[in-house]
Every structure is written in C-alpha cells, then in structure tokens.
N, CA, C and O of each residue as an XYZ file, in Angstrom:
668
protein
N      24.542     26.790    154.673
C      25.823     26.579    155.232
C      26.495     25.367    154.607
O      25.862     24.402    154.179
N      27.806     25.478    154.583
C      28.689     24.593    153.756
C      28.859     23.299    155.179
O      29.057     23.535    156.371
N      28.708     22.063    154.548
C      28.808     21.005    155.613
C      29.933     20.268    154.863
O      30.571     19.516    155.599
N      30.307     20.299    153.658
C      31.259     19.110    153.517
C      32.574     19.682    153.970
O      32.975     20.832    153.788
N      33.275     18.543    154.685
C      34.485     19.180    155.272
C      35.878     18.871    154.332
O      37.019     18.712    154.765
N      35.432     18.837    152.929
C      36.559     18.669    151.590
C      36.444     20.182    151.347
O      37.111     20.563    150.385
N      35.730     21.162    152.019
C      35.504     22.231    151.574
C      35.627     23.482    152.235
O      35.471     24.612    151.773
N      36.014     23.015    153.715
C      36.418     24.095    155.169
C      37.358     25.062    154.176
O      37.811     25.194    153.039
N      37.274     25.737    155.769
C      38.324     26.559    155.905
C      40.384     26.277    155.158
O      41.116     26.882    154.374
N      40.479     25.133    155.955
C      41.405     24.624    155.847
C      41.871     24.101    154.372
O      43.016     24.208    153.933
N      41.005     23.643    153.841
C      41.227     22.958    152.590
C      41.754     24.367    151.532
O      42.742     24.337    150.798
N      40.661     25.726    151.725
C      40.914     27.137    150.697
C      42.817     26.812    151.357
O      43.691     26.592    150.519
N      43.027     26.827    152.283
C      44.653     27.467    153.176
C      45.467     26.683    152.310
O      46.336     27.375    151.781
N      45.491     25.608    152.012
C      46.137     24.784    151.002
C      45.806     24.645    149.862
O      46.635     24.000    149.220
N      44.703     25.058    149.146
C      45.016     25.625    147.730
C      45.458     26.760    147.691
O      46.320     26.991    146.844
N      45.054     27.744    148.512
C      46.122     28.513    148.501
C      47.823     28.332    148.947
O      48.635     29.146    148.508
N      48.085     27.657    149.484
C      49.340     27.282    149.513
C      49.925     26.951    148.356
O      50.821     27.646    147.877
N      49.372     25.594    147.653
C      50.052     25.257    147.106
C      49.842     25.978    145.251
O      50.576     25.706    144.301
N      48.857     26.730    145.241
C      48.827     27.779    143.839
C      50.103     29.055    143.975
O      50.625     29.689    143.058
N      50.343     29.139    145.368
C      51.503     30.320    146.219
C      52.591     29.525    145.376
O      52.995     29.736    144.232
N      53.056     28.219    146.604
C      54.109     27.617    145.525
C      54.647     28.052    144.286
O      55.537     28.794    143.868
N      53.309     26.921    143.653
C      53.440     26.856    141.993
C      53.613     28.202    141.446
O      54.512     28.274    140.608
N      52.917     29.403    141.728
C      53.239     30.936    141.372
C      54.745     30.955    141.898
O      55.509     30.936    140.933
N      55.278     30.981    142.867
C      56.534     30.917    143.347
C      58.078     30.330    142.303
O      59.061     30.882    141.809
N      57.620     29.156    142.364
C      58.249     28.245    141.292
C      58.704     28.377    139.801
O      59.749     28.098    139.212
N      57.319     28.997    139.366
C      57.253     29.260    138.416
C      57.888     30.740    138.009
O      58.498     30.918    136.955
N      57.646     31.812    139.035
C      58.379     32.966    138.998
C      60.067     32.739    139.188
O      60.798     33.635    138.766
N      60.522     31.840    139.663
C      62.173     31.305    139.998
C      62.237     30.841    138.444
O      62.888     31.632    137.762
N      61.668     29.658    137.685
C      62.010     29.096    136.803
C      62.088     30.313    135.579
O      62.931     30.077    134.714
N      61.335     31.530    135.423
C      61.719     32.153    134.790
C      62.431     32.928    134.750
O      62.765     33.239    133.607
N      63.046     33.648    135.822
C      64.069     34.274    136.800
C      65.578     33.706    136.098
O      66.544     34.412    135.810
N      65.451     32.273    135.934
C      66.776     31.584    135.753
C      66.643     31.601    134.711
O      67.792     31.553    134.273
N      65.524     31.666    133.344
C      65.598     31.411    132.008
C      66.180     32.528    131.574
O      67.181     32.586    130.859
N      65.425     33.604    132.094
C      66.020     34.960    131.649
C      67.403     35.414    132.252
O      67.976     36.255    131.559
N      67.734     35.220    132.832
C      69.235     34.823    133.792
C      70.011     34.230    132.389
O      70.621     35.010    131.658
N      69.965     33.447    132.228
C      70.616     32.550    131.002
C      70.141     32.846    129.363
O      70.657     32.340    128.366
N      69.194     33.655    129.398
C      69.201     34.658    127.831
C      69.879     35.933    128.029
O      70.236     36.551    127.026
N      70.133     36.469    129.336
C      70.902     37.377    129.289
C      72.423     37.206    129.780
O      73.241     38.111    129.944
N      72.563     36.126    129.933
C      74.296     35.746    129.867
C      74.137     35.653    128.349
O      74.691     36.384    127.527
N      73.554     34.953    128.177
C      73.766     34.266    126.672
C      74.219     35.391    125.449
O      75.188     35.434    124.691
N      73.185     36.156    125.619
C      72.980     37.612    124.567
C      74.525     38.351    125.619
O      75.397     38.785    124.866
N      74.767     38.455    126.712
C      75.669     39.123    126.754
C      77.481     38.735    125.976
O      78.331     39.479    125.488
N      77.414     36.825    126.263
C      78.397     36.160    125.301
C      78.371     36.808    124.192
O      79.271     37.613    123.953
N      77.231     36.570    123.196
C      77.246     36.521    122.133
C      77.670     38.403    121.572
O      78.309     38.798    120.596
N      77.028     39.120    122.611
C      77.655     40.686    122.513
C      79.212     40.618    122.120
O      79.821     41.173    121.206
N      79.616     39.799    123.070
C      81.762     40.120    123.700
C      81.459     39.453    122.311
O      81.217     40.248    121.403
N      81.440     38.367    122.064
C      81.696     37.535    121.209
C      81.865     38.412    119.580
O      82.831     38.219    118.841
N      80.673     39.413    119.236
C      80.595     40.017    118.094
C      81.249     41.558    118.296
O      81.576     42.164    117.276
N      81.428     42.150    119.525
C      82.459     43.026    119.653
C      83.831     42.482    119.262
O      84.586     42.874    118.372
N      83.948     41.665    119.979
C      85.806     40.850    119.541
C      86.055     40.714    118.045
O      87.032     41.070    117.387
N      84.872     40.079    117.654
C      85.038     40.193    116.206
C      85.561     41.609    115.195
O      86.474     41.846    114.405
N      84.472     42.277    115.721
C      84.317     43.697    115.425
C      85.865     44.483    115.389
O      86.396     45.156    114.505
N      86.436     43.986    117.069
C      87.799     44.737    117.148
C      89.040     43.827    116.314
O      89.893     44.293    115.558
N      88.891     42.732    116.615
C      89.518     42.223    115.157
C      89.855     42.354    114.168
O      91.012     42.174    113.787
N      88.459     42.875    113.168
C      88.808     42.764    112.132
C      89.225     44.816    111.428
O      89.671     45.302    110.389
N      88.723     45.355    112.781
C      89.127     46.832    112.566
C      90.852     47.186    112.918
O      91.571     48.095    112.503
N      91.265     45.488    114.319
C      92.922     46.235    113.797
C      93.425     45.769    112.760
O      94.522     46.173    112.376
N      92.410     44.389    111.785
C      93.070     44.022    110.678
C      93.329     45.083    109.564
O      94.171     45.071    108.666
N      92.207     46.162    109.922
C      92.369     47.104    108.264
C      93.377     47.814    108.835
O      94.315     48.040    108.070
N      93.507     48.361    110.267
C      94.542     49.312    110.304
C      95.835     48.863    110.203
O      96.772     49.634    109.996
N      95.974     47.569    110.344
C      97.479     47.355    110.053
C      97.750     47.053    108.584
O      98.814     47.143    107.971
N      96.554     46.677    108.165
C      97.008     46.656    106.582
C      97.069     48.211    106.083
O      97.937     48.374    105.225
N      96.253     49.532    106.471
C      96.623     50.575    105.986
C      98.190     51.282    106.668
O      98.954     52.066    106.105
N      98.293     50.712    107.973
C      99.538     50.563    108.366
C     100.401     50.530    107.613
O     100.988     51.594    107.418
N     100.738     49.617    107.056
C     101.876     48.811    106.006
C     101.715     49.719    105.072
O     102.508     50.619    104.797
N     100.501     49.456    104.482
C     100.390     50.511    103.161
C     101.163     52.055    103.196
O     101.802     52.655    102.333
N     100.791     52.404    104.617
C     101.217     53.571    104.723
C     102.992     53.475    104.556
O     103.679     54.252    103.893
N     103.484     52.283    105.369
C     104.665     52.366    105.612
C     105.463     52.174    104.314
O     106.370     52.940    103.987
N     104.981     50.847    103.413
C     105.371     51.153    101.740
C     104.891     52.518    100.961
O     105.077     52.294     99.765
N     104.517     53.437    101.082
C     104.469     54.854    100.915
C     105.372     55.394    101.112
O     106.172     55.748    100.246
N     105.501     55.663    102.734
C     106.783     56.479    103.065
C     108.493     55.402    102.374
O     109.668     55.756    102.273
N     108.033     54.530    102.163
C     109.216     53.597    101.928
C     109.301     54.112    100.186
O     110.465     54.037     99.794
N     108.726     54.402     99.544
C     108.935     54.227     98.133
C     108.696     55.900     98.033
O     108.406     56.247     96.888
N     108.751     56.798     98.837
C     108.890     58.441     99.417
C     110.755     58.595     99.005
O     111.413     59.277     98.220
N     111.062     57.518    100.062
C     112.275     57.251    100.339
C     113.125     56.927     99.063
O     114.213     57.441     98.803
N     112.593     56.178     98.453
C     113.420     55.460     96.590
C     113.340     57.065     96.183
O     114.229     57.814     95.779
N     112.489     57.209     96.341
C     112.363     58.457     95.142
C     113.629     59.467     95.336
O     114.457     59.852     94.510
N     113.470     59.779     96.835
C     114.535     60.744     97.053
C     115.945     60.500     96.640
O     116.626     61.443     96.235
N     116.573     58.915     96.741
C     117.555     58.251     97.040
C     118.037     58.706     95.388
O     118.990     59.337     94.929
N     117.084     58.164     94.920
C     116.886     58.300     93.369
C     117.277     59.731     92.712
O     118.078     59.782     91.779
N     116.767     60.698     93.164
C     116.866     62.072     93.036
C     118.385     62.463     93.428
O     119.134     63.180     92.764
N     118.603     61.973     94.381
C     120.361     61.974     94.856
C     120.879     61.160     93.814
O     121.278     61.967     92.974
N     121.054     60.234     93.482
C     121.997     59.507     92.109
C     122.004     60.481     91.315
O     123.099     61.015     91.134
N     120.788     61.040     90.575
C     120.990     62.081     89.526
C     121.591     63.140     90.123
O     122.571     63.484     89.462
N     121.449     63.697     90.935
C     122.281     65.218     91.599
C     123.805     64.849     91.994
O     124.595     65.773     92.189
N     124.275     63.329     92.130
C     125.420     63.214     92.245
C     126.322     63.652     91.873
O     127.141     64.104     92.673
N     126.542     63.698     90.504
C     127.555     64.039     89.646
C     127.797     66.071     89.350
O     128.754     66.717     88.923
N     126.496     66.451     89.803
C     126.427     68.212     89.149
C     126.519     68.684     91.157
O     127.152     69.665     91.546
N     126.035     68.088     91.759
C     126.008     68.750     92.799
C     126.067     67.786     94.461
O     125.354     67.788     95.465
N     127.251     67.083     94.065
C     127.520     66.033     95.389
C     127.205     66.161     96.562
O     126.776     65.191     97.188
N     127.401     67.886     97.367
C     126.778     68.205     98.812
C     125.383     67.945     99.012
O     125.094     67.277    100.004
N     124.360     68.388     98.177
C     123.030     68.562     97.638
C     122.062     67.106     97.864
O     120.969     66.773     98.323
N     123.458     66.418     97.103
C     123.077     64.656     96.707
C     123.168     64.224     98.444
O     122.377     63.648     99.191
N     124.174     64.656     98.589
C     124.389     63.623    100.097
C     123.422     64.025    101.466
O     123.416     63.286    102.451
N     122.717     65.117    101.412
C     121.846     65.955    101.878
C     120.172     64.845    101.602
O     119.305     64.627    102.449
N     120.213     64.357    100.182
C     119.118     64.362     99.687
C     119.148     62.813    100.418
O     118.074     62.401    100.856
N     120.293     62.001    100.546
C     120.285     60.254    100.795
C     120.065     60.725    102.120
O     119.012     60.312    102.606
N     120.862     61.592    102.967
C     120.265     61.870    104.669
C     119.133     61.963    104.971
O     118.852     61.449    106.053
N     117.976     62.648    104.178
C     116.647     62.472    103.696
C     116.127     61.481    103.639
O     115.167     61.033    104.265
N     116.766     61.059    102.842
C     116.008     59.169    102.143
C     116.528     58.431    103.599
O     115.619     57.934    104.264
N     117.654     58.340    104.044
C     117.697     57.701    105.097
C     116.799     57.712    106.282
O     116.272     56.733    106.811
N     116.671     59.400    106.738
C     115.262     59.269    107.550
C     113.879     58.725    107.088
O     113.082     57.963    107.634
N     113.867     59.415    105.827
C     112.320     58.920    105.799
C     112.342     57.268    105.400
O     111.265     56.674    105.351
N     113.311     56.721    105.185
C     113.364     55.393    105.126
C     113.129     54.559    106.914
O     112.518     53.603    107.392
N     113.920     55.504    107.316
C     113.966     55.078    109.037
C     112.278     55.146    109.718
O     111.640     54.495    110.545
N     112.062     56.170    108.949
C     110.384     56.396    109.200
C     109.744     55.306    109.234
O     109.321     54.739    110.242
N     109.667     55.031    108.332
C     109.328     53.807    107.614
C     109.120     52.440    108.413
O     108.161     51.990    109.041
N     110.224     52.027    108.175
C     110.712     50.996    108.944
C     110.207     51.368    110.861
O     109.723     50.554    111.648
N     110.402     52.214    111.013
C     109.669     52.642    112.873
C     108.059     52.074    112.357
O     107.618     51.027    112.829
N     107.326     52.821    111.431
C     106.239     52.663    111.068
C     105.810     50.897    111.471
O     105.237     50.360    112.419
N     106.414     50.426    110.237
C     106.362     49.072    109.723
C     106.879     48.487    111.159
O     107.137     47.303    110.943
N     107.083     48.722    112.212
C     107.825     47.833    113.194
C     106.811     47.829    114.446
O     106.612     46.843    115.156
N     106.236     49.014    114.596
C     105.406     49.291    115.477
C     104.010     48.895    115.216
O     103.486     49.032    114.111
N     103.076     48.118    116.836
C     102.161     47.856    116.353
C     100.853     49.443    116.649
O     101.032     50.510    117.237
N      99.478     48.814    115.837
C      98.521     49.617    116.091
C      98.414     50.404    117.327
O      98.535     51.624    117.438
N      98.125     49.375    118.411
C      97.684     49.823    119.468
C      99.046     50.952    119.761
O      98.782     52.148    119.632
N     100.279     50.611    120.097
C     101.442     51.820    120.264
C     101.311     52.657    119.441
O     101.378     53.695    120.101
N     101.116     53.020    118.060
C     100.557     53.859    117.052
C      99.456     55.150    117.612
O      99.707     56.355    117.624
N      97.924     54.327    118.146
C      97.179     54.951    118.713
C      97.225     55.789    119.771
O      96.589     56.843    119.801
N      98.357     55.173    121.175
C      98.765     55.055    122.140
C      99.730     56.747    121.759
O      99.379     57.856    122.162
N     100.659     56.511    121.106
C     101.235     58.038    120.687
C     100.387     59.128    119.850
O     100.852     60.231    119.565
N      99.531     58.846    119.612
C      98.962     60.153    118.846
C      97.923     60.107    119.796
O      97.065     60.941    119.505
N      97.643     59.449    120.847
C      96.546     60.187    121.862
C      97.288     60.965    122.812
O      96.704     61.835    123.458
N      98.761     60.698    122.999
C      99.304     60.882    124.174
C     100.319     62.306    123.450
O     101.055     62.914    124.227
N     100.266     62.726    121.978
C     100.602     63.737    121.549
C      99.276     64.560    121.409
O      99.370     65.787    121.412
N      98.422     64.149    121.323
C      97.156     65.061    121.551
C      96.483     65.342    122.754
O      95.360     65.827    122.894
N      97.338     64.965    123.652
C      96.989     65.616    125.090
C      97.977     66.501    125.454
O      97.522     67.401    126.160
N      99.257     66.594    125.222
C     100.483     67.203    125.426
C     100.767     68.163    124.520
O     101.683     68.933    124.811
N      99.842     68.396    122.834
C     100.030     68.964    122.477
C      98.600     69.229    121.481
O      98.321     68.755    120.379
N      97.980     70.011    122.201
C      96.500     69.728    121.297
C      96.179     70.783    120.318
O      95.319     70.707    119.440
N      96.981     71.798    120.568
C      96.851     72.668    119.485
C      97.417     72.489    118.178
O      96.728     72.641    117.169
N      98.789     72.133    118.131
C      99.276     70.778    117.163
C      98.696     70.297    117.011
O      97.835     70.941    116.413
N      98.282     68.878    117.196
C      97.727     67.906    116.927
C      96.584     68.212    116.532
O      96.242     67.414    115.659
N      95.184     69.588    116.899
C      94.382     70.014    115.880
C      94.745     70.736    114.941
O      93.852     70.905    114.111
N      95.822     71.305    114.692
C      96.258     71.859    113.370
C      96.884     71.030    112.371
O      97.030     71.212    111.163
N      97.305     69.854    113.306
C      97.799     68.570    112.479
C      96.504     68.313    111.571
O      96.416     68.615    110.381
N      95.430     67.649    112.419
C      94.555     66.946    111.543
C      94.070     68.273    110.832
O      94.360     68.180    109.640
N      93.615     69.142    111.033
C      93.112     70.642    109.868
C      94.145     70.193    108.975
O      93.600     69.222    108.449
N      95.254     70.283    108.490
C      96.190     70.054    107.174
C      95.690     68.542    106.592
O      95.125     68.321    105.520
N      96.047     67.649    107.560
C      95.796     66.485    106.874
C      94.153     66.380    106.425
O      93.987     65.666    105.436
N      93.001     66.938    106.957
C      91.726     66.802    106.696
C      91.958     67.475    104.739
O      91.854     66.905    103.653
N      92.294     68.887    105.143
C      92.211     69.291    103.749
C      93.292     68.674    102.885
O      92.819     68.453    101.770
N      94.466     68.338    102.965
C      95.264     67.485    101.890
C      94.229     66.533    101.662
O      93.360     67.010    100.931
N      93.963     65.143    102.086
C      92.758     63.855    102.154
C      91.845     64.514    100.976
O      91.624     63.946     99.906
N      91.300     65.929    101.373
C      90.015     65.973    100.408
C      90.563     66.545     99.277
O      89.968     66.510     98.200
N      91.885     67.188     99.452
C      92.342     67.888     97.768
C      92.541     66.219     97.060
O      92.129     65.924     95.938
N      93.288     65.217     98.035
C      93.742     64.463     96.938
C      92.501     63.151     96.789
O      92.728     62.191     96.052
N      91.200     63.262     97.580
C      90.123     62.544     97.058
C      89.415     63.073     95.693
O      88.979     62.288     94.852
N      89.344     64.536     95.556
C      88.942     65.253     94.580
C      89.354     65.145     93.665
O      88.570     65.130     92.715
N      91.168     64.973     93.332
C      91.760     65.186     92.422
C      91.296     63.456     91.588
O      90.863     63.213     90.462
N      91.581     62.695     92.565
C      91.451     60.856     92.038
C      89.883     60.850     91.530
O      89.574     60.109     90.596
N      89.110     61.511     92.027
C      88.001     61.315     91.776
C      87.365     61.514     90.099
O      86.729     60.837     89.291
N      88.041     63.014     90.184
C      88.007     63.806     88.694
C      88.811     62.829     87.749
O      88.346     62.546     86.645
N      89.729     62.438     88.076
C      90.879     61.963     87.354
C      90.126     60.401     86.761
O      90.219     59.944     85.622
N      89.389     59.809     87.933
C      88.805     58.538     87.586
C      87.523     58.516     86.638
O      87.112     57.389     86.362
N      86.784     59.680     86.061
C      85.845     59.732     85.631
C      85.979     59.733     83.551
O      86.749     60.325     82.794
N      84.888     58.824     83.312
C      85.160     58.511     81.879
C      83.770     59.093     81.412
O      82.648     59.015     81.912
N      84.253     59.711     80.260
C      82.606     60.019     79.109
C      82.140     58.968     79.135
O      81.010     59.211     78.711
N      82.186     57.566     79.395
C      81.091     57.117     79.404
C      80.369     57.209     80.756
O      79.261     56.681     80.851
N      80.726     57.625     81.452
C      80.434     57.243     82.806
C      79.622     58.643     83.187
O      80.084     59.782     83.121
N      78.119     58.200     83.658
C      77.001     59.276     83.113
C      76.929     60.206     84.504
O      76.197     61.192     84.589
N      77.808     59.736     85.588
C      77.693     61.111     86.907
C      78.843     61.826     86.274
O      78.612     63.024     86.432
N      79.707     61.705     85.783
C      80.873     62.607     85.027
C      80.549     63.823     84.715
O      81.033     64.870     85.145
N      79.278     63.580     83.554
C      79.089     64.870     82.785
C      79.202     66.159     83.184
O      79.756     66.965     82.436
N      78.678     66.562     84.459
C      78.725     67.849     85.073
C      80.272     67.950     85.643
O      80.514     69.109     85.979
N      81.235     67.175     85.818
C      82.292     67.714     86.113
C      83.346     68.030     85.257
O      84.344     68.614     85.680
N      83.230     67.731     84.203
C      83.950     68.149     83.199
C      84.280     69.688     82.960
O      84.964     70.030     81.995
C-alpha cells in the first residue's frame, strides 16, 4: 500500500488537472494559429485574385482599343473609297461616307465604353437573344480560324523547319 501522501488520490486529480489545462491551452493556441494562417492565405487569395482581375481587364481594354482602331481605320478606308467614287458616281460616294460615318460612330461608342458595360451587353444580348448570339459566335469562331490559318501560312519561311509540310 502507497503511504506517501505526495502520492494520494488527490495529488493524480491535479496532475490531471493541470496536464487537462495545458492540453486545453495548447489546443486554443493552435486554434488561433491556424485561425490566422487561414485569414492570412485567405488575404493573400483576394490579394492574387485582384491581381489576376486587373491585369485581365488590362488586356481587354487594350484589345478593346485595338479593336476600336480597327473599326476606326474600317472607317478611313471607306471614307477613302468615297473620295474616289466622288467624281464618277456622287450618290454611291455619299452612301459610302454614311457608312464611314457609322462605322466611325462604332468606333468611337467602342473606344468610349468601358469593359465591364461591354461584357454587361453581350451577356444581356445573350440572354434576350441566344440563338443570335450563338450564331453570332459560330461566324465569328470560324472567321478567327480562317484568318489564324491564313497569318499563319502567310508567316511561314523555307527556313523555318515546321513549314515544310505546309507548303
């Protein structure tokens, strides 16, 4: 039989107590670490999404523009095409600048408007009109690949050794 009384009953009740605690404590202190790696990692998420959306409306407004100097130099051409038709066929000509004027107006709507309103109308024409708007993109899918094909062929040199078979 156990006689020292550093060793009762009582004494196990408080190491167990206080190992309870310290298990306790210690389960909180990691509770809060991981608490604060997952704010942290969630910052740093927003943080590299924002980036992300950033720099994706940066390309679209630069293909934006691009697009809009397209339809803008669409526009010269026509305007252009009217000067020469001026003189042989004046109705024709003034027909052709009403042209250039819209697609110049195009243009300029283009160039004025941002991304997000851009997106905002072609989702809100592809709900109102979806059979359009998939026959839209079917034309534009196959124009895109006639005129990737054509640049592609067009860009290729005898020296340039994936060429050979397309010749």
């Amino acid at each position: 039989m156990n006689t020292n009384p550093s060793e009762g009953p009582g004494r196990s009740e408080d190491s167990f107590a206080r190992s309870r605690a310290a298990g306790e404590d210690a389960m909180a202190r990691t509770k809060a670490e991981a608490s604060r790696t997952a704010d942290d990692l969630k910052h740093k998420g927003e943080d590299l999404a924002s980036a992300a959306r950033e720099q994706a409306e940066s390309i679209a407004k630069r293909q934006k523009d691009a697009g809009a100097e397209g339809i803008e130099g669409v526009a010269r051409a026509v305007e252009k095409a009217a000067d020469e038709l001026e003189k042989s066929s004046p109705q024709l000509a003034r027909h052709a600048r009403d042209a250039a004027s819209r697609v110049s107006g195009m243009s300029d709507a283009l160039r004025n408007r941002s991304v997000g309103d851009l997106f905002d109308d072609v989702n809100s024409y592809a709900k109102s009109q979806p059979a359009a708007f998939f026959g839209a993109a079917i034309v534009a899918g196959f124009a895109l690949s006639r005129f990737l094909g054509s640049s592609a062929g067009r860009g290729a040199t005898a020296t340039d050794p994936y060429s050979a078979g397309r010749r």
